[in-house]
Structures are given as structure tokens and as C-alpha cells.
C-alpha positions in Angstrom: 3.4 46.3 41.6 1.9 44.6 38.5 -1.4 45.8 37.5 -1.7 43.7 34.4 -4.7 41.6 36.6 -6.8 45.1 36.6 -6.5 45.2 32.8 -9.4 45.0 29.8 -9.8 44.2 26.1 -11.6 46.8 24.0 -13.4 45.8 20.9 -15.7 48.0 19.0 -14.4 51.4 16.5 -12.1 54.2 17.6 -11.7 57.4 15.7 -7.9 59.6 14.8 -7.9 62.7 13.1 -4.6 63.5 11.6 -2.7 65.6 9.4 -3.4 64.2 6.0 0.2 63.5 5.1 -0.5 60.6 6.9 -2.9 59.2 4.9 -1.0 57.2 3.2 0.1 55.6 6.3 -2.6 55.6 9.0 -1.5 52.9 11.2 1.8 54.0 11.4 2.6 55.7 14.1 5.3 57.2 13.2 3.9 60.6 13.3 3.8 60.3 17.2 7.1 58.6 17.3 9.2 61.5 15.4 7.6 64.6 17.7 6.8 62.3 20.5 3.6 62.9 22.6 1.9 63.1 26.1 2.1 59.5 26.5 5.3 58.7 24.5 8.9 59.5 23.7 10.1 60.4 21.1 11.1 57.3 19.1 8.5 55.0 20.5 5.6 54.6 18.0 1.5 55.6 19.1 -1.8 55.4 17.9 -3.6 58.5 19.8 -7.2 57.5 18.8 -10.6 58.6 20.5 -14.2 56.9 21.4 -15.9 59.6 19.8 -15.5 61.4 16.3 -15.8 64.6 18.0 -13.0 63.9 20.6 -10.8 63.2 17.8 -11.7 66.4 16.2 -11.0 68.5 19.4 -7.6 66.4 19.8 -6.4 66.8 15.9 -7.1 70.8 16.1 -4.9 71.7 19.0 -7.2 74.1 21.1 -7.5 76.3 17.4 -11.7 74.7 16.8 -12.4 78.2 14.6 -9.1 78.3 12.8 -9.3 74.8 11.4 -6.3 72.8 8.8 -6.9 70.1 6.8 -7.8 67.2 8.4 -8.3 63.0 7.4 -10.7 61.5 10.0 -10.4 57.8 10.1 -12.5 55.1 11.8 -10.2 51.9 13.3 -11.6 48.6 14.4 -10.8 47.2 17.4 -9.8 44.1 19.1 -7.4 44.8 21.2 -5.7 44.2 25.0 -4.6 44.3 27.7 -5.4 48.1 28.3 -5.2 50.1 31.3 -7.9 52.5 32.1 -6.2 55.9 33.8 -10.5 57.1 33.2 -10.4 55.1 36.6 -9.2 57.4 39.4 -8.7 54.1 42.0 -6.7 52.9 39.3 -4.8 56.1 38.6 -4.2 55.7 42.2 -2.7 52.7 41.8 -0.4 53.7 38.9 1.1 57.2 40.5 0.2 58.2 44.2 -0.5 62.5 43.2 -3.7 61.5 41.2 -4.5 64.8 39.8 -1.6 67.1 38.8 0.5 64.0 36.1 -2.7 64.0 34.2 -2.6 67.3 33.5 1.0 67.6 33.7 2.6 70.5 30.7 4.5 67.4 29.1 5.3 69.8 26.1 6.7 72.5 27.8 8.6 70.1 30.1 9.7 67.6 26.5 11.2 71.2 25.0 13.1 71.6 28.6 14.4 68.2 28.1 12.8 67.7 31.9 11.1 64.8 32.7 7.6 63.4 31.9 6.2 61.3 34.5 3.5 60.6 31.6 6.4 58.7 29.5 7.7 57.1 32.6 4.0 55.6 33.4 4.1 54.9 29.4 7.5 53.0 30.1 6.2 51.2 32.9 3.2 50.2 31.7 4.8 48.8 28.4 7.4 46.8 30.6 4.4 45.3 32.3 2.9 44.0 29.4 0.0 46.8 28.3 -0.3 47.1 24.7 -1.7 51.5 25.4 -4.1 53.1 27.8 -7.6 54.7 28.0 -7.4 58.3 29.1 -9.5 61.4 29.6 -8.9 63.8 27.0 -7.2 66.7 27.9 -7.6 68.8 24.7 -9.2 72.5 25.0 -12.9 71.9 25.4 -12.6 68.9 26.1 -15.8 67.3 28.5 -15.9 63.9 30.5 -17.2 62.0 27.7 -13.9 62.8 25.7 -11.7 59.8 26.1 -8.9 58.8 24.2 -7.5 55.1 24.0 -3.7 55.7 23.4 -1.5 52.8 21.7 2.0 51.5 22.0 1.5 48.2 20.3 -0.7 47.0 17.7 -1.1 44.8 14.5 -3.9 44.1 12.1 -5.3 41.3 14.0 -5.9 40.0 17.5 -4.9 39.8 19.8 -3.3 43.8 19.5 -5.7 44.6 16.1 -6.5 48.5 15.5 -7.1 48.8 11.9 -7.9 51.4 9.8 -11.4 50.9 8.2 -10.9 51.8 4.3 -13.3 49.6 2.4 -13.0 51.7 -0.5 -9.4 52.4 -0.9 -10.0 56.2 -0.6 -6.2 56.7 1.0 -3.5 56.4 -0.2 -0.8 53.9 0.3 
């Protein structure tokens, strides 16, 4: 079943912590494609970014908030669509009938098993159906409800898919 009807366009800023080796390539990622990550294989590109600089902070730390490494937090404006919103349980419904346990599925422990994640076969799906990423609850340690991540598979530096990295002053490198 197509859900491509029940998606939305986001516009405004998003926020990405990452490692700064990065920085010289912040809307890469390539970072997420070598390791893979909850909502991609490994070879297939992401953008995990957040709604809030916090969120992206909790998410770039790894559950370790009092044993912090280096970190480059960016800002990215947005323009981008169609998106899914998994935040929506009727439409989490929609995409997998067991509505609870795939979202906090141990995709890690089941990547390192070489096992299947049903997070990368939504991913797959999705992508086939024409979604560009996803909105999702966080799921890092501490994580509250108003920790949302938008997750993307396809973007460019301008609409329809933009998600640029806001550096105004050329602090990173390139």
C-alpha cells in the first residue's frame, strides 16, 4: 500500500552533532553509509538530524552524556519532502502492523548478527515509494517525547530535497 498521499514537507532548521572528522563534509552522509544505522544499510547514504539542538546532543553522545568526545554541532536548513512521520502511531500502524517493538527494535545487535532489520526494510520501502527520509522519536538514552529526529535518505542543496548545512562564515572545513 502506498502511503506517499499521508506524506509532508518540512521547512524550517534541523540540528546533527557529529564526530568532527566530518566537518569537512557535513552533508555527506557517508559517515552513516560506511557503519550503517537504525534506519539505513550499510552503503545507503543518511542525514540523522534532530528538531532540537539538545536531541542532537543526546543522539551524537551515545548514552555516555558525562563522558563527553569532541563534537561539531551544525544547524541545516530545510526545505524538504515528501517525509513520513513514524511520530504518528496511526501511521506507524499503517507502515508495520506490531506498532511498538520495530521502533525500539536492537538494530545493532541484530546488524553485527548479520540478522535482519525490519527498520532498513521500512527504510527500503519507504525509499521505493518515493520518501526522500522520515520523522522519528528519538530513541537515544534519555531521550523524552519532544526528541525527534528527521532521518534522510535523499537530499540536495535546494528544493525540492534541500538540507543544507548553515556555515555563513566558513568556520568548516572543506
Amino acid at each position: 500500500m502506498s502511503l506517499l498521499g499521508r506524506g509532508f514537507h518540512f521547512e524550517g532548521l534541523v540540528y546533527r552533532g557529529h564526530n568532527p572528522r566530518w566537518q569537512h563534509a557535513p552533508e555527506s552522509g557517508q559517515g552513516a553509509a560506511l557503519n550503517g544505522g537504525r534506519w539505513n544499510r550499510i552503503g545507503q547514504p543518511a542525514l540523522y538530524t534532530s528538531e532540537r539542538f539538545e536531541t542532537a546532543w543526546l543522539e551524537a553522545q551515545q548514552g555516555m552524556p558525562f563522558k563527553t568526545q569532541p563534537l561539531t554541532l551544525c544547524t541545516y536548513e530545510v526545505d524538504c519532502g515528501p517525509l513520513l512521520d513514524l511520530c504518528d502511531p496511526s501511521i506507524r500502524a499503517l507502515v508495520h502492523p506490531d506498532l511498538g517493538s520495530w521502533m525500539h527494535e536492537a538494530w545493532l545487535e541484530k546488524k553485527l548478527l548479520r540478522q535482519s532489520v525490519i527498520a532498513w526494510e521500512i527504510a527500503d520501502d519507504l525509499m521505493r515509494q518515493g520518501f526522500v527520509g522520515i520523522r522519528v522519536p528519538s530513541q537515544a538514552k534519555g531521550a523524552a517525547a519532544r526528541d525527534v529526529n528527521l532521518v534522510f535518505w535523499k537530499w540536495s542543496r535546494s528544493s525540492p530535497t534541500k538540507v543544507r548545512v548553515i556555515d555563513d562564515e566558513g568556520r568548516l572545513r572543506r
